[in-house]
SEKOL-553522 format. One line per field, with one value per residue (C-alpha): residue number from 1; residue in one letter; y, x, z. Coordinates in Angstrom, 1 decimal, always signed. Layout:
BEGIN
seq NUM	...
type a	...
north Y	...
east X	...
up Z	...
This chain:
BEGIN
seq 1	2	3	4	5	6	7	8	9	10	11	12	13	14	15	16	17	18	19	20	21	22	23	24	25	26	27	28	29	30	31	32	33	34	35	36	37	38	39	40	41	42	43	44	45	46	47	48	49	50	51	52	53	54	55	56	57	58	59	60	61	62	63	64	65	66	67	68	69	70	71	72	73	74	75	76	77	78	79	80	81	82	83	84	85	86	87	88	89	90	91	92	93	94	95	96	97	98	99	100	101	102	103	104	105	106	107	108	109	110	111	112	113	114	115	116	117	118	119	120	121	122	123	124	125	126
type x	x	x	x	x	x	x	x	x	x	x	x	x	x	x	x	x	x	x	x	x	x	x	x	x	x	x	x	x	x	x	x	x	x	x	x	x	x	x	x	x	x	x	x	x	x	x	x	x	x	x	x	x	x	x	x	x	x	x	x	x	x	x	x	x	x	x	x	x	x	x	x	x	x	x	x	x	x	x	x	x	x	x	x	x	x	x	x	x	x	x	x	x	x	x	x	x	x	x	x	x	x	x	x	x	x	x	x	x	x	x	x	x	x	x	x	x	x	x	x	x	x	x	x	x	x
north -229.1	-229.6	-228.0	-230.8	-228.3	-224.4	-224.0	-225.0	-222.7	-220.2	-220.5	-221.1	-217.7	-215.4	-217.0	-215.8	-212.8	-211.2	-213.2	-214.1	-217.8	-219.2	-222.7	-224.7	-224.4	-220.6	-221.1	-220.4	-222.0	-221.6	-219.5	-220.6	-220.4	-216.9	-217.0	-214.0	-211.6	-214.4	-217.3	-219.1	-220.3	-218.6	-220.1	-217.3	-218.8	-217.2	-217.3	-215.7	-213.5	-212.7	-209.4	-207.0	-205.5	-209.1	-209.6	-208.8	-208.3	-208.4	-208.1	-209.0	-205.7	-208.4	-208.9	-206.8	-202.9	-201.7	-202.8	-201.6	-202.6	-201.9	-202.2	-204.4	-201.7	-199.2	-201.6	-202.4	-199.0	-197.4	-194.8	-197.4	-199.3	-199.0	-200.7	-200.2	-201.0	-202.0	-201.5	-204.0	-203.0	-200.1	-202.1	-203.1	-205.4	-206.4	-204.8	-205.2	-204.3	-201.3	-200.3	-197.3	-196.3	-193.2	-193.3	-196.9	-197.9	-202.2	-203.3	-206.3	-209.8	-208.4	-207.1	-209.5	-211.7	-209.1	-208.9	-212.9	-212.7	-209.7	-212.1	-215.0	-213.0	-210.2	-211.5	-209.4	-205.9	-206.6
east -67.9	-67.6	-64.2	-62.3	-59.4	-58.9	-57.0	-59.8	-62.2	-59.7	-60.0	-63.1	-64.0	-61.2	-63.7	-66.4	-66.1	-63.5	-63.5	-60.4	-59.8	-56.7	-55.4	-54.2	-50.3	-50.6	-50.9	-47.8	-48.9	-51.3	-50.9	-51.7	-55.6	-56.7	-60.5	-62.5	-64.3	-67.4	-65.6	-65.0	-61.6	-59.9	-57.4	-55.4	-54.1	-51.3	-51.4	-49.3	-51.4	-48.5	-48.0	-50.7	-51.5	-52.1	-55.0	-58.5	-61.3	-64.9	-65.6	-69.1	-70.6	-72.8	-69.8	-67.0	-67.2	-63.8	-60.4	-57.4	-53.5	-50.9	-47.2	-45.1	-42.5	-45.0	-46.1	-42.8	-43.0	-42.8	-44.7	-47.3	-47.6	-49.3	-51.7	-55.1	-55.5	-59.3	-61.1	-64.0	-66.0	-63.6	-60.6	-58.0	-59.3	-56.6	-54.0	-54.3	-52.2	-53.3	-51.6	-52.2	-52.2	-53.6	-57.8	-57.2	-56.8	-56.5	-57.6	-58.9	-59.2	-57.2	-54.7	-54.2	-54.0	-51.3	-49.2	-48.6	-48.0	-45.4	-43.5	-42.8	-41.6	-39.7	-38.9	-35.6	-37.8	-40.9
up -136.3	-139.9	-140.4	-138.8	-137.0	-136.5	-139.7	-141.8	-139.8	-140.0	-144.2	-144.1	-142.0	-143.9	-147.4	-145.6	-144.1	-146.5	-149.9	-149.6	-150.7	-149.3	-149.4	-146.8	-147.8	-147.1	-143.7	-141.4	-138.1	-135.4	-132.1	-128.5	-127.8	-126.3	-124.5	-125.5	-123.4	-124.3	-123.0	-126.3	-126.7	-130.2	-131.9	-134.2	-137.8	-139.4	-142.8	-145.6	-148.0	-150.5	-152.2	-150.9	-153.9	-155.4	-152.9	-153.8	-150.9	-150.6	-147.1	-145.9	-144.5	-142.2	-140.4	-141.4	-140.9	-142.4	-143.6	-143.2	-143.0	-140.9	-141.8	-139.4	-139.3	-138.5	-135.7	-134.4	-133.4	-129.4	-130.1	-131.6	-129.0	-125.6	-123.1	-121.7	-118.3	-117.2	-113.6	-112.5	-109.5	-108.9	-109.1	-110.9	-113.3	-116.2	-119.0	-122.9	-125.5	-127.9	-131.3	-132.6	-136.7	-137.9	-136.6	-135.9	-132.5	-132.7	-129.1	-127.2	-128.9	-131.9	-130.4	-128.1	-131.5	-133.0	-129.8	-130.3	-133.8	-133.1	-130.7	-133.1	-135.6	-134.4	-131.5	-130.5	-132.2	-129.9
């Protein structure tokens, strides 16, 4: 309640869980609200981090278990891309996105997040 809108709990959160201090004109825009498999409502913020190898991390290892990066060309990729589809009660349940880099597999809430961020900006490639 103290962060006043999603973009500061977005900052706020990347501070916190990667030590990544980012100011509010680094920030791109936000993306429409996604519910989790919880039932909170998530509001992705798109942020511009700059050069890569500029940017320094300290993740929390309370709340972070790895890093890692993937290219957008890399994810732009067919052969990178794919969906899960789930069953409930022996039934057809819902479809997600997957992507695919190397041992990484991004699914659920994430890539739910990366699918919408794909889609505003490379909207003829994805």
């Amino acid at each position: 309640p103290t962060d006043g809108d999603a973009v500061a709990t977005a900052l706020r959160e990347t501070r916190e869980e990667l030590g990544l201090a980012l100011g509010a004109e680094r920030v791109w825009g936000r993306l429409r609200t996604v519910p989790s498999r919880e039932g909170m409502l998530v509001t992705p913020v798109v942020a511009n981090l700059g050069p890569l190898e500029d940017v320094t991390l300290t993740p929390n290892p309370q709340e972070v278990e790895e890093v890692f990066t993937i290219p957008l060309d890399h994810l732009l990729q067919a052969e990178n891309q794919g969906y899960t589809h789930y069953r409930a009660k022996g039934r057809y349940s819902h479809t997600l996105p997957v992507f695919l880099h190397g041992p990484h597999r991004v699914w659920g809430l994430t890539a739910i997040i990366t699918e919408l961020t794909l889609e505003l900006l490379a909207p003829d490639l994805y």
